[in-house]
LUMMI-639974 format. One line per field, with one value per atom (N, C-alpha, C): residue in one letter; atom name; x, y, z. Coordinates in Angstrom, 1 decimal. Example, Ala and Ser with C-alpha at 12.3 -4.5 7.8 and 13.67 -1.06 7.14 Angstrom:
rest = c(a  a  a  s  s  s)
atom = c(N  CA  C  N  CA  C)
east = c(13.2  12.3  13.2  12.8  13.7  12.9)
north = c(-5.7  -4.5  -3.3  -2.2  -1.1  0.0)
up = c(7.8  7.8  7.8  7.1  7.1  7.9)
END
This chain:
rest = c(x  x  x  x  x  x  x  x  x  x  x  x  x  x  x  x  x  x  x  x  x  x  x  x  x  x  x  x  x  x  x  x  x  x  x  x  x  x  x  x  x  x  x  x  x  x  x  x  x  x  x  x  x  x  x  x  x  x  x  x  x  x  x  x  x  x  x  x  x  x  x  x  x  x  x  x  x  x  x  x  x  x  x  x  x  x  x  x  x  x  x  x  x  x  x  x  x  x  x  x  x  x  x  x  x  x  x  x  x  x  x  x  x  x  x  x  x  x  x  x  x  x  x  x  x  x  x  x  x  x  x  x  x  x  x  x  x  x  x  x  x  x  x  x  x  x  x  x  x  x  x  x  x  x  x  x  x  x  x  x  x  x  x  x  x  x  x  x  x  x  x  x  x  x  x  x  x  x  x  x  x  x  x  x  x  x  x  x  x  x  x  x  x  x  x  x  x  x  x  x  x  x  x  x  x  x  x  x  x  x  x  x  x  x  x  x  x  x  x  x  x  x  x  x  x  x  x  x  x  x  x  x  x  x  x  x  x  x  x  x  x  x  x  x  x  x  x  x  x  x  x  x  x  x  x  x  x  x  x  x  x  x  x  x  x  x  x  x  x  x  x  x  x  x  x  x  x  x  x  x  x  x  x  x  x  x  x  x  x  x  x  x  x  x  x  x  x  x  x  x  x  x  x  x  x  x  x  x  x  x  x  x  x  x  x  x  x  x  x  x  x  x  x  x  x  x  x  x  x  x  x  x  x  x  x  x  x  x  x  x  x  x  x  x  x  x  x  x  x  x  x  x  x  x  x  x  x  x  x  x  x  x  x  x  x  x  x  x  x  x  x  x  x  x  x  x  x  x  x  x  x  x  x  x  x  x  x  x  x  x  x  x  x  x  x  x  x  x  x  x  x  x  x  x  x  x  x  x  x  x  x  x  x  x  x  x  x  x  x  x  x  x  x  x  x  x)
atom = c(N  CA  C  N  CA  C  N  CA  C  N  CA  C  N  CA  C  N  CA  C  N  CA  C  N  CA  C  N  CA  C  N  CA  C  N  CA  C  N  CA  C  N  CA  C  N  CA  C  N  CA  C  N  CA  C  N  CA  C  N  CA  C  N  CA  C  N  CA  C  N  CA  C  N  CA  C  N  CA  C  N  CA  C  N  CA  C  N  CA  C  N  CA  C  N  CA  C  N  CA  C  N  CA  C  N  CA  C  N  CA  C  N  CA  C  N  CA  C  N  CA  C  N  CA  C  N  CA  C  N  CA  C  N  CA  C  N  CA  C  N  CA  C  N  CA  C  N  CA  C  N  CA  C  N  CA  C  N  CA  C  N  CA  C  N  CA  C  N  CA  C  N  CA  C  N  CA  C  N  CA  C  N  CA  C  N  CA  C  N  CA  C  N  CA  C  N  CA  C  N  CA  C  N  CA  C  N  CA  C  N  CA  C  N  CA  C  N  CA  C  N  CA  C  N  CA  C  N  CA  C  N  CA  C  N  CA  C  N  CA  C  N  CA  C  N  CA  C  N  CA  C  N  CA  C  N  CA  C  N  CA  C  N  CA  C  N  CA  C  N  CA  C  N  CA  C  N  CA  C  N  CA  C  N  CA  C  N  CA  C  N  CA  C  N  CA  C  N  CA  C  N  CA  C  N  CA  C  N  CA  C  N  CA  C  N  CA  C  N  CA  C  N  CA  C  N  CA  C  N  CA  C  N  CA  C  N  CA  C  N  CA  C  N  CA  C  N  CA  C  N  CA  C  N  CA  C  N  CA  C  N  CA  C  N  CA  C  N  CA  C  N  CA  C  N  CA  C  N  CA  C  N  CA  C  N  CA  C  N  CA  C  N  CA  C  N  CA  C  N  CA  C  N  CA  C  N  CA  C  N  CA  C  N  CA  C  N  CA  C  N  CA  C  N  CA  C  N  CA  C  N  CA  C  N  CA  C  N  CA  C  N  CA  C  N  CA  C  N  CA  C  N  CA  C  N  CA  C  N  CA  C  N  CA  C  N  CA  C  N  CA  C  N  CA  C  N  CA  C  N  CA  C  N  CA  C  N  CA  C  N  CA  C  N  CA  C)
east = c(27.5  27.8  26.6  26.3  25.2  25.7  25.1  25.4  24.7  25.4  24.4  23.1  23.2  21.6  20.5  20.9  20.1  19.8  20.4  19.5  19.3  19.7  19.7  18.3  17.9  16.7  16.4  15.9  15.6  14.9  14.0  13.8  14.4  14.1  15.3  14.6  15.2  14.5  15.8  15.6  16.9  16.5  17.6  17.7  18.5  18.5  19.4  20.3  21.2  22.3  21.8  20.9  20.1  18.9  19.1  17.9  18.3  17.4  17.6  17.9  18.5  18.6  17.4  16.4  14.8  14.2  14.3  14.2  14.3  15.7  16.5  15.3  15.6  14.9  13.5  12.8  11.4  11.2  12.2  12.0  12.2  13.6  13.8  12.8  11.7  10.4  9.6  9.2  8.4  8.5  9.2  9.9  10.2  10.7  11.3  12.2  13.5  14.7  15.7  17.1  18.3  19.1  19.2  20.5  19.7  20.0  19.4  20.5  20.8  22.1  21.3  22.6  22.0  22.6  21.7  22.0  21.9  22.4  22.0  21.0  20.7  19.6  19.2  20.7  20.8  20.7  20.1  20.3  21.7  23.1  24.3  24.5  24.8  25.2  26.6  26.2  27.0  27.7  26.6  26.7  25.6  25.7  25.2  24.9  23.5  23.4  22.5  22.7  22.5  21.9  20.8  20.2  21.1  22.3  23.7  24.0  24.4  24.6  23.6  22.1  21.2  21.1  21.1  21.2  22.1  23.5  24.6  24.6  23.5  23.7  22.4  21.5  20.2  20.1  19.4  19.5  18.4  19.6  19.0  18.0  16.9  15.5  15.5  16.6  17.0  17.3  17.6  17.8  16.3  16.5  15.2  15.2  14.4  14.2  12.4  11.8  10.5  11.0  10.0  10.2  10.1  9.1  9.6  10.8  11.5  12.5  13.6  13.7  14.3  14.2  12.9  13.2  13.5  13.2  13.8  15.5  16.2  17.4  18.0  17.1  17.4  17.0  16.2  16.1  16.8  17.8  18.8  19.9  20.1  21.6  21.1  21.8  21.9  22.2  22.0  23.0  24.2  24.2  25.7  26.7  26.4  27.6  27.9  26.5  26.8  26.7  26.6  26.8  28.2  28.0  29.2  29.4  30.7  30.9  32.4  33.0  33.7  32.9  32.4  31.4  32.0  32.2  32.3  31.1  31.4  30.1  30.3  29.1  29.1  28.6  28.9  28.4  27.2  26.2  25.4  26.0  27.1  27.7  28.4  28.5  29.7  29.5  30.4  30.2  29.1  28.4  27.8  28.8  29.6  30.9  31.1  31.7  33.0  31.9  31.0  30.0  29.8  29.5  28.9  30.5  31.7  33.0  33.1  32.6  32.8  31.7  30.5  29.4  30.4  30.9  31.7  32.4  33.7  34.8  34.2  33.2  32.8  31.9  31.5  30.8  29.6  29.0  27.7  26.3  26.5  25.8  24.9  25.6  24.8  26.0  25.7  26.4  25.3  25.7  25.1  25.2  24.1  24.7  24.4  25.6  25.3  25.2  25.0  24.7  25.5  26.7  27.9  28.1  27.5  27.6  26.5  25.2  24.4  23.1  22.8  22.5  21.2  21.2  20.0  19.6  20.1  20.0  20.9  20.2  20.7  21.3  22.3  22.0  22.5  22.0  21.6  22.1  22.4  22.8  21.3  20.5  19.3  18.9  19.0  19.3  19.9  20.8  21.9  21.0  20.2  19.7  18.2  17.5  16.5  17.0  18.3  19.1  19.1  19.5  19.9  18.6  17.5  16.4  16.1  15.8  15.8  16.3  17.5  18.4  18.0  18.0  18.1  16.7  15.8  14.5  14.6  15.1  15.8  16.0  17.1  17.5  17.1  16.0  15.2  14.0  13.6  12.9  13.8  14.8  15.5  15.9)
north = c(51.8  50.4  49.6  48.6  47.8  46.2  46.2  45.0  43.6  42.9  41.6  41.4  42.2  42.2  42.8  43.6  43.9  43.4  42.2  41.7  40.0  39.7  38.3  37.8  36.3  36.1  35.6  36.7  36.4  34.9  34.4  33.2  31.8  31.5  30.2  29.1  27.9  26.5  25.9  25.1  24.9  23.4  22.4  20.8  20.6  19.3  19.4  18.2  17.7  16.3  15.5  15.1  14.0  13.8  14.7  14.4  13.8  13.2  12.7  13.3  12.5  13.0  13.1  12.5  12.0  13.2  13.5  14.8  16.2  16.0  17.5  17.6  16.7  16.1  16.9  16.4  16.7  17.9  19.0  20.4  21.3  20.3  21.3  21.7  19.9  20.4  21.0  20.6  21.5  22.9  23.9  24.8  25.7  24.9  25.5  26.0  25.4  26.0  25.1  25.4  24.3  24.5  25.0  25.4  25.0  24.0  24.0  24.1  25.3  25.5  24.1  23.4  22.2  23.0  22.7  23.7  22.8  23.0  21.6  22.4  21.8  22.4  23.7  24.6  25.8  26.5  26.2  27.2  27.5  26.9  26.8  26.2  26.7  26.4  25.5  24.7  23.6  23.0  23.3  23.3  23.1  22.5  23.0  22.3  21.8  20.8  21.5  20.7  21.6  20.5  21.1  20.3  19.5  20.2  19.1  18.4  18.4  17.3  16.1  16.1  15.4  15.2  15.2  14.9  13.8  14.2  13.2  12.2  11.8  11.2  10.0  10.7  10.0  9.0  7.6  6.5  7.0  6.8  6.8  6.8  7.4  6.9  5.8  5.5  4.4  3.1  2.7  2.0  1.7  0.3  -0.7  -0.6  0.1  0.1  0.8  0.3  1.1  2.3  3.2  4.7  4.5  3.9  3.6  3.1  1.9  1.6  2.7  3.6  4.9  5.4  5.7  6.6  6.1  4.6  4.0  4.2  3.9  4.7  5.6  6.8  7.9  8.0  7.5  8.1  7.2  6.4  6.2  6.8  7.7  8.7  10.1  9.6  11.3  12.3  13.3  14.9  14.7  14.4  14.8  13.5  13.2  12.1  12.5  13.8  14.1  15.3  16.4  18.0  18.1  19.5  20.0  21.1  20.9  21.7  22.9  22.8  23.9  24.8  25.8  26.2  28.2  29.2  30.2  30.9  32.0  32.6  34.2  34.9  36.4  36.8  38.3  39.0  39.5  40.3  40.9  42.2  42.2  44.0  43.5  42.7  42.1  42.9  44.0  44.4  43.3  43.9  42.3  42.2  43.1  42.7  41.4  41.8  40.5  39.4  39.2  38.4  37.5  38.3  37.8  37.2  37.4  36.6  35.6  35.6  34.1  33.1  33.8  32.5  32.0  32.5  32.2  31.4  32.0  30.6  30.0  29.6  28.3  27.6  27.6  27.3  26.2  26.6  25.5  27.2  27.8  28.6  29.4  29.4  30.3  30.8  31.8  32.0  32.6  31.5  31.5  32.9  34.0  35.0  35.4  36.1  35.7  37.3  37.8  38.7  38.0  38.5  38.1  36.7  35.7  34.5  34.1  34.6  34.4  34.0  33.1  33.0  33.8  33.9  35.5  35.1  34.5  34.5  33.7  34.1  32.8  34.3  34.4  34.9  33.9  34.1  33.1  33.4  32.4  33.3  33.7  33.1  33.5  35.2  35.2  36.7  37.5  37.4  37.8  38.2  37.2  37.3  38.4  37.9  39.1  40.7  40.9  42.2  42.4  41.7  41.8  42.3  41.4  41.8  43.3  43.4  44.7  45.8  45.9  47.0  47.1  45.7  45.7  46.4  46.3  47.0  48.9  48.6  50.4  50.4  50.2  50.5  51.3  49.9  50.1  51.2  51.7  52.5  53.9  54.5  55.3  56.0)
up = c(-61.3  -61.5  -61.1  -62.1  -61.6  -61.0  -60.2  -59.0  -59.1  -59.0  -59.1  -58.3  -57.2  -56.4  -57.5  -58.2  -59.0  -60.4  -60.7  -61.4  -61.1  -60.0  -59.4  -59.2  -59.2  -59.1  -57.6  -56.7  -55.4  -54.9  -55.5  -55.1  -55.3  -54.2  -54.2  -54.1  -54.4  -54.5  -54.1  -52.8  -52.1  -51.8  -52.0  -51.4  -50.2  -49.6  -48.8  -49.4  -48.9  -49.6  -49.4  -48.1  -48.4  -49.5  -50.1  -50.7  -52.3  -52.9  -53.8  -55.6  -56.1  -57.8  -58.1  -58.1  -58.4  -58.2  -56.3  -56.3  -57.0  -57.2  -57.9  -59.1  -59.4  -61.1  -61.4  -60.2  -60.0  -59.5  -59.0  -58.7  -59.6  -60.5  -61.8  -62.8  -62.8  -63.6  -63.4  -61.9  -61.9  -61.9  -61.1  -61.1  -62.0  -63.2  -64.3  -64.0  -63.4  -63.4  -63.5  -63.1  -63.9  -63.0  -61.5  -60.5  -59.7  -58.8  -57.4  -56.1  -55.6  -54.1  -53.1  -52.5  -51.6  -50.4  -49.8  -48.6  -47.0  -45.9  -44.8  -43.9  -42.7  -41.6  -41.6  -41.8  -41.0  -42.2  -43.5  -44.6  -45.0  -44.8  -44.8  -46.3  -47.4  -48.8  -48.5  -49.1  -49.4  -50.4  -51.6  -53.3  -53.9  -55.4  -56.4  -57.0  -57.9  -58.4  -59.6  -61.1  -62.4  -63.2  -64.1  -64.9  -65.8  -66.1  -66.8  -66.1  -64.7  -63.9  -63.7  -63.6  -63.5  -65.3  -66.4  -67.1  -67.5  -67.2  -67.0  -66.3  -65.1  -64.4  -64.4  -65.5  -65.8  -66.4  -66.5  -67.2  -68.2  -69.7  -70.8  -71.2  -72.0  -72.4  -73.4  -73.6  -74.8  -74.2  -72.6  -71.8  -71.7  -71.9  -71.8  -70.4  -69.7  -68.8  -68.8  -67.6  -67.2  -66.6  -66.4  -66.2  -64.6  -63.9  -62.3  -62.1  -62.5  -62.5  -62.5  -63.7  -63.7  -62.4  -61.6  -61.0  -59.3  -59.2  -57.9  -57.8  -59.4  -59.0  -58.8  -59.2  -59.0  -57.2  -56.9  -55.3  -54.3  -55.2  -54.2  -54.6  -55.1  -55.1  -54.3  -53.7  -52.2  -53.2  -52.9  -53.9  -53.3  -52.0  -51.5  -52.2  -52.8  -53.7  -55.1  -55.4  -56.9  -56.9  -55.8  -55.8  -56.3  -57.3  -57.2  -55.8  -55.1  -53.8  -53.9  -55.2  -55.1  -56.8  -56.0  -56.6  -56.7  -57.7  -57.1  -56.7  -55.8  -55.4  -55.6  -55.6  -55.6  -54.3  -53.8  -53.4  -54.0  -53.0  -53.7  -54.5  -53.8  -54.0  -55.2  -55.7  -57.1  -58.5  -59.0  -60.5  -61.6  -62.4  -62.8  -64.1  -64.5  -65.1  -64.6  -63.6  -63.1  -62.7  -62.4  -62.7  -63.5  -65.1  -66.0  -66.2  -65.7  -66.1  -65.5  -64.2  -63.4  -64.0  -64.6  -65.2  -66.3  -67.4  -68.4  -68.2  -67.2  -66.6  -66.1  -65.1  -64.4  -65.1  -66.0  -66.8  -66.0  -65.2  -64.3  -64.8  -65.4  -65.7  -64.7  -63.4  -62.5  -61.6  -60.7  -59.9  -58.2  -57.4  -56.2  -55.6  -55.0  -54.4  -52.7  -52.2  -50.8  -50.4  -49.4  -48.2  -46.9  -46.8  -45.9  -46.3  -45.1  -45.3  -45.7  -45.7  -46.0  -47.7  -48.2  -49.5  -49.7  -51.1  -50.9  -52.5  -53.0  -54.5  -55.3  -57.0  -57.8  -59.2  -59.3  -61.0  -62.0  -63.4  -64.2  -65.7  -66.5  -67.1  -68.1  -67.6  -68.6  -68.1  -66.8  -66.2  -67.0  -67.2  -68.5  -69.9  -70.1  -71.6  -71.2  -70.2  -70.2  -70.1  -69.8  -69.5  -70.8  -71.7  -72.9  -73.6  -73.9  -74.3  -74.0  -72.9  -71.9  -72.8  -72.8  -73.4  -74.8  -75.4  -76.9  -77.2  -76.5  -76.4  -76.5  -75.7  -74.7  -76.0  -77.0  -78.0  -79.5  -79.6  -80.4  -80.3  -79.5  -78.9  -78.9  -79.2  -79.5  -80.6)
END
């Protein structure tokens, strides 16, 4: 059986609620990622905040607006006003079966993964697609 620890992406890029949309915004580019876990002092997951959510929450590029202007409003919205906080989570030990079913139903495209209480990782569903590649490879190679 293969486990979500094994194919989850160990590094994390973590906010905290005070921190801003502007923020999120700015780690998702640079970064190159789309899930950011908000987490408080103690490394304590809290929730989840997704490049659909900052999308949805972004003033238009069609809004006559200057691009500073844009982003002085963005750094007054805390996460903690616009995290999603009921969030499902995995074990590391989780089938990636029943995995790849909770990214489906929950549809925020990742699922946070923990070591007891502890956060340890992200799987993705782009995770999902390099498996895929992966195999389809295996395949062709046969």
């Amino acid at each position: 059986m293969i486990t979500v620890k094994e194919l989850m992406s160990h590094r994390l890029y973590t906010l905290k609620p005070t921190d801003t949309v502007h923020q999120a915004r700015q780690l998702m580019l640079d970064k190159h990622i789309r899930h950011i876990p908000i987490v408080d002092n103690h490394g304590t997951f809290l929730g989840l905040i997704t490049k659909h959510d900052i999308l949805a929450l972004s003033v238009s590029e069609l809004a006559d607006i200057e691009p500073q202007e844009r982003i002085e409003i963005e750094s007054g919205i805390p996460l903690s006003q616009v995290m999603l906080t009921e969030v499902v989570v995995a074990q590391e030990s989780t089938n990636l079966l029943e995995a790849a079913r909770f990214i489906l139903e929950q549809k925020h495209g990742c699922l946070p993964v923990f070591r007891d209480q502890q956060l340890t990782g992200m799987l993705t569903e782009a995770d999902f697609v390099k498996l895929a590649i992966h195999l389809m490879e295996r395949l062709a190679q046969a």
